[in-house]
C-alpha positions as CSV (number, residue, x, y, z in Angstrom):
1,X,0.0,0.0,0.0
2,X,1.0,3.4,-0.8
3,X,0.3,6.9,0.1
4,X,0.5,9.8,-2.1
5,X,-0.6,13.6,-1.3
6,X,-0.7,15.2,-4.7
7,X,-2.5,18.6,-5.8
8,X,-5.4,17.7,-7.8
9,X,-8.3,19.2,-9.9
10,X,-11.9,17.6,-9.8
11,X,-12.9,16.4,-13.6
12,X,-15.8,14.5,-13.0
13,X,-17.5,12.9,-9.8
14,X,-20.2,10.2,-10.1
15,X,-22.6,8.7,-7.4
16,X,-22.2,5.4,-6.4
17,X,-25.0,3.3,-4.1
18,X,-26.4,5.5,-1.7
19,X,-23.7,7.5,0.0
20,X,-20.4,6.4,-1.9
21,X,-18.7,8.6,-4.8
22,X,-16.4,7.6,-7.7
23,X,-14.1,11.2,-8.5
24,X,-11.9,11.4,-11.6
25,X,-8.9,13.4,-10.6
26,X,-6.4,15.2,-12.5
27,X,-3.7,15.4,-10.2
28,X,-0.4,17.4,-10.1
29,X,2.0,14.2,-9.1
30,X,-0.1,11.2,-11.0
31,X,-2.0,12.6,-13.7
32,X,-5.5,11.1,-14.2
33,X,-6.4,9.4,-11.7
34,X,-9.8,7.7,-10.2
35,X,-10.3,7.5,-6.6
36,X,-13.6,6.1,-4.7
37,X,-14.9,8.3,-1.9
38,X,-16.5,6.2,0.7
39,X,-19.3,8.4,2.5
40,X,-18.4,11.1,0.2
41,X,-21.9,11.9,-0.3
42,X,-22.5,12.9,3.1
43,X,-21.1,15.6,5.0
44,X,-17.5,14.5,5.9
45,X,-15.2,16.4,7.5
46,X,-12.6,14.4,5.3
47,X,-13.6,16.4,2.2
48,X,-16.2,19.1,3.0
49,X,-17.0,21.2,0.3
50,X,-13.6,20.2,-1.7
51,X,-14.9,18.1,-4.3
52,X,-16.1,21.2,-6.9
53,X,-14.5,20.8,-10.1
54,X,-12.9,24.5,-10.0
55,X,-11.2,24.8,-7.0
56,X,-7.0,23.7,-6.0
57,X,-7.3,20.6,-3.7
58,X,-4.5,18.6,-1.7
59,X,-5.7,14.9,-1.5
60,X,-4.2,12.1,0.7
61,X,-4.2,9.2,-1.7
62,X,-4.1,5.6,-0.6
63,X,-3.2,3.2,-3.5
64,X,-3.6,-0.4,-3.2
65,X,-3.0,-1.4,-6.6
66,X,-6.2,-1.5,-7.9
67,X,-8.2,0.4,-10.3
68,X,-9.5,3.0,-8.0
69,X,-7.4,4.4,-5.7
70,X,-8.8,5.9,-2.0
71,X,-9.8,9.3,-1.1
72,X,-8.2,9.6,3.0
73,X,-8.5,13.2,2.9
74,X,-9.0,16.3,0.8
75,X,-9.0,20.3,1.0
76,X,-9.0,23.1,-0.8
77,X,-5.8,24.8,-1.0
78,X,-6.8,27.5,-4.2
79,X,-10.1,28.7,-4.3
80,X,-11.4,30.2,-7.1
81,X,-14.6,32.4,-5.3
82,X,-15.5,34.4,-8.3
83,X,-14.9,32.0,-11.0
84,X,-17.8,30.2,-9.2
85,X,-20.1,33.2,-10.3
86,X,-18.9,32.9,-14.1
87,X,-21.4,31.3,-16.3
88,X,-18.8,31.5,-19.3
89,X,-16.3,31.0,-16.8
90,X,-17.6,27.9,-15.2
91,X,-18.6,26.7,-19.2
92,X,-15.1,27.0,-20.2
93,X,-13.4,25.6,-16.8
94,X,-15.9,22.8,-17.5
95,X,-14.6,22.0,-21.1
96,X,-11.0,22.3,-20.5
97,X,-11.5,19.6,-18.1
98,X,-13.5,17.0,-19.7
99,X,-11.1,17.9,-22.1
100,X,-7.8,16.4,-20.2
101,X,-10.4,13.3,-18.4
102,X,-10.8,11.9,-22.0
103,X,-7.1,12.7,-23.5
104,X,-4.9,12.3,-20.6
105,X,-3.8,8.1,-19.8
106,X,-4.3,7.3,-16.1
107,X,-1.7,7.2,-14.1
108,X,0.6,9.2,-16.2
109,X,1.9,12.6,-14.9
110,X,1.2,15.8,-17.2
111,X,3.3,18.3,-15.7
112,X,2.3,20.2,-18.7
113,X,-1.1,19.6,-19.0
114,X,-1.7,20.2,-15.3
115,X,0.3,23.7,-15.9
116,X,-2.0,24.6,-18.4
117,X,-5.6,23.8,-16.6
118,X,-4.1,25.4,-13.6
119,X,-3.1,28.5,-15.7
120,X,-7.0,28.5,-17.4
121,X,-8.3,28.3,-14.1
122,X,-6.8,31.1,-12.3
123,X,-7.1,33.4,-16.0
124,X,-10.9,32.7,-15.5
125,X,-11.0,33.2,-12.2
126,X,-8.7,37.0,-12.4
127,X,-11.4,38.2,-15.6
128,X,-13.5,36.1,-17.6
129,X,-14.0,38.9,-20.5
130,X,-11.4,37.1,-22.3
131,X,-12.5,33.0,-21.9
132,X,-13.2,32.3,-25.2
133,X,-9.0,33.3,-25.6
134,X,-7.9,31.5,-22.6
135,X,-9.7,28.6,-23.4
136,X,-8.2,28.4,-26.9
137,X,-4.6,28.9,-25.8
138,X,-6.0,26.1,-22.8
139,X,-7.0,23.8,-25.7
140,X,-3.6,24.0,-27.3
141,X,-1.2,23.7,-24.1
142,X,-3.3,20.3,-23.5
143,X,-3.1,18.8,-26.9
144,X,0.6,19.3,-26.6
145,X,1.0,18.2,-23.4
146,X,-0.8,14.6,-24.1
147,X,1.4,14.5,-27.4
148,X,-1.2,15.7,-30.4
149,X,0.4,19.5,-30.5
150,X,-1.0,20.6,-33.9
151,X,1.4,22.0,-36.3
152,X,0.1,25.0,-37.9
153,X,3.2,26.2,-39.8
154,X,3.8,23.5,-42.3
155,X,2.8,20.8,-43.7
156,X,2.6,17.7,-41.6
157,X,3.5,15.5,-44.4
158,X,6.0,16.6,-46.6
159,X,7.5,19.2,-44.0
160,X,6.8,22.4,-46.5
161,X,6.4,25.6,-44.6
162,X,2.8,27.4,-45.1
163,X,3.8,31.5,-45.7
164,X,2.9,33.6,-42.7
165,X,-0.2,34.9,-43.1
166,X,-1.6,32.7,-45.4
167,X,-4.4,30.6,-45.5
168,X,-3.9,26.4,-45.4
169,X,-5.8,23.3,-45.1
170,X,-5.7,21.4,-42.0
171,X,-6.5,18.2,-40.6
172,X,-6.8,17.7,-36.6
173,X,-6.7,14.1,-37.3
174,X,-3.1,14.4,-38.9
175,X,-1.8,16.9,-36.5
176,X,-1.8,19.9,-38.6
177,X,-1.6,21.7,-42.1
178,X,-1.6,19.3,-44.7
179,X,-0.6,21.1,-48.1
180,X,-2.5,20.5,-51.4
181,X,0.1,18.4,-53.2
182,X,-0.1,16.0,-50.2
183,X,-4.1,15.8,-50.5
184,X,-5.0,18.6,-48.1
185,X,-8.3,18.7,-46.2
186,X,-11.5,19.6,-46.3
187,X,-11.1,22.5,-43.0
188,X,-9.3,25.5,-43.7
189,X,-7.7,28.4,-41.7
190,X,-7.2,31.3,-42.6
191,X,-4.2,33.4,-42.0
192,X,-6.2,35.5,-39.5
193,X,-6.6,32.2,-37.3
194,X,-3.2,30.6,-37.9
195,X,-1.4,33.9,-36.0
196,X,-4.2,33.8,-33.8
197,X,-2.8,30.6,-33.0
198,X,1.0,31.3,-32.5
199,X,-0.2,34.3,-30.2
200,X,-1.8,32.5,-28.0
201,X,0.7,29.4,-27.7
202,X,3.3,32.4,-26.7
203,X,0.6,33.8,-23.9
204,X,0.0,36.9,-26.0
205,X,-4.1,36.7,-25.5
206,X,-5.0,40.6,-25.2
207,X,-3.8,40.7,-28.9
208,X,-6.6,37.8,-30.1
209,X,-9.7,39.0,-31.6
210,X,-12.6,36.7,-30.1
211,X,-13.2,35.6,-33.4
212,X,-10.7,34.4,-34.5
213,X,-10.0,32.6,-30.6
214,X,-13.5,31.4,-31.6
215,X,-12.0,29.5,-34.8
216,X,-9.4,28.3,-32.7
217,X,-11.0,26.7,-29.9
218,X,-13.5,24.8,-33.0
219,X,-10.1,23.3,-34.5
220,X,-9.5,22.1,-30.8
221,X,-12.7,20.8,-30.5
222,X,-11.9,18.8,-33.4
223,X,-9.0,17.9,-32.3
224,X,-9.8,16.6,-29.0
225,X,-12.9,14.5,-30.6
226,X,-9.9,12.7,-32.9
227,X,-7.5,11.4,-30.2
228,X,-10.2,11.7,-27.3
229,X,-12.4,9.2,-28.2
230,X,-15.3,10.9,-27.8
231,X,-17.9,12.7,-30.0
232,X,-19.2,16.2,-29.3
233,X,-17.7,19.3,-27.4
């Protein structure tokens, strides 16, 4: 048996009989992981109010092996007050993290990944006026983290580099740009959205017009769909 105390972000939490919970973690030191809450249902001064999805929470981890780990213990060490008051906010917090439940493997630390949700939260929670942005540049920092970064410069095929500002094909499913000698793709982005892109991969958000973050977060969508798994937002 070991223990583990890890920083940890709530992704999904299911009910389980009639006072037992199953939580899907996204933790700083293990990555996904799923943990059952015995009791959790009630109130329990083991994990109080410290199961919302948007808040920092330390856990006390006991792993036996198995499946499911234990939940000994957890409390909120980053709350994240008026994020909880954030429609859009809570919408966005909400996607990014179903996001990282279906792309991330269990058990596999994300340093990355975690960075990036943690960094999306804590945007949100400062000003939510520019979501849509965060969320994109969110979006992005995740798909690279799990190993799917999308190359929107040049051609994931043959290698050949698109012109700045120009408009390209591209294929989430492929990674990136695909170019029209290699087949290209039914999506295409313009030259708008490509440097909408690059600025928000360098943290430059204040300088994306919501449209075009709007574009962006779609190709992540995509994107996320592809290697996810899943179907939908």
């Amino acid at each position: 048996m070991t223990r583990v105390t890890s920083a940890a972000l709530v992704a999904r939490v299911v009910e389980v009989g009639e006072s037992d919970l199953i939580v899907t973690l996204i933790t700083e030191r293990l990555g996904k992981a799923s943990v059952s809450v015995r009791g959790g249902r009630k109130s329990s001064r083991r994990v109080g109010g410290s199961l919302e999805p948007i808040h920092t929470v330390e856990v006390d981890l006991e792993d036996r092996g198995g499946e499911l780990m234990t939940l000994q213990e957890s409390r909120v060490v980053r709350a994240r007050a008026r994020l909880a008051t954030s429609l859009r906010g809570l919408e966005c917090a909400g996607l990014a993290l179903r996001w990282a439940r279906h792309l991330f493997p269990p058990r596999v630390a994300e340093v990355a990944g975690w960075q990036a949700l943690v960094d999306l939260l804590d945007a949100l929670d400062d000003n939510d006026v520019r979501a849509n942005q965060e969320l994109a540049r969110a979006g992005l920092r995740i798909l690279a983290a799990a190993g799917y970064e999308l190359d929107l410069e040049g051609c994931v095929v043959c290698g050949r580099t698109c012109p700045e500002g120009k408009a390209a094909a591209v294929d989430p499913a492929r990674g990136g740009l695909v170019c029209h000698d290699c087949g290209g793709a039914r999506s295409v982005l313009t030259g708008a959205v490509r440097g909408a892109a690059r600025e928000l991969i360098e943290g430059r958000t204040a300088r994306v017009m919501a449209s075009d973050a709007d574009a962006v977060v779609a190709l992540v969508r995509e994107a996320m769909a592809c290697h996810g798994g899943f179907e939908g937002p």
